[in-house]
C-alpha positions in Angstrom: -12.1 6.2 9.6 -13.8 9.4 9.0 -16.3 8.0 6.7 -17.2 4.6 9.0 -17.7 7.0 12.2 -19.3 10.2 10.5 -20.9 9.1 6.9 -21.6 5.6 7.9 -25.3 4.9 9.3 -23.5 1.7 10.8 -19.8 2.6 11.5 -19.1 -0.1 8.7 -17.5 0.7 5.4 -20.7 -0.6 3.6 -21.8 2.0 0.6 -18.2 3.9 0.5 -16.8 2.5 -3.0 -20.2 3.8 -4.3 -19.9 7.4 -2.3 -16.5 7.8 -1.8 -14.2 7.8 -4.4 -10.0 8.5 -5.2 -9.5 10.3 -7.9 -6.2 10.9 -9.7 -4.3 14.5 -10.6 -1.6 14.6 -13.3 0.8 16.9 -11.7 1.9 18.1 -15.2 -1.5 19.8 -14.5 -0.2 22.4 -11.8 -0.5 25.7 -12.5 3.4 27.4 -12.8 3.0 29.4 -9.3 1.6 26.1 -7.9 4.0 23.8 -9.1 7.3 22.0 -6.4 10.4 23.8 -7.6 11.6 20.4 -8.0 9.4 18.0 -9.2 12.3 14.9 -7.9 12.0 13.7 -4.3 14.8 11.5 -3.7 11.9 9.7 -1.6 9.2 8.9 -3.9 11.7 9.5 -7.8 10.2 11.7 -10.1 6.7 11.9 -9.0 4.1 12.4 -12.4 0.7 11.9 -10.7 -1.1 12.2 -7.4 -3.7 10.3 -5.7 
């Protein structure tokens, strides 16, 4: 939404999967003071990446 009504020279989604993109974090990559105390959420399992 932010991208059709701020980015967007038309309000459309036209040129986002060329600006815009997700990108993908390995939480294995968390530094030690950063990382959950417990990495299982009985929500999601045992969560290994991030998007």
């Amino acid at each position: 939404m932010v991208y059709k009504y701020v980015y967007s020279p038309n309000q459309t989604m036209t040129g986002y999967y060329e600006t815009f993109r997700m990108s993908v974090f390995d939480v294995a990559n968390f530094q030690k003071d950063s990382m959950p105390e417990d990495p299982k959420f009985k929500e999601f399992g045992n969560v290994t990446t991030c998007m």
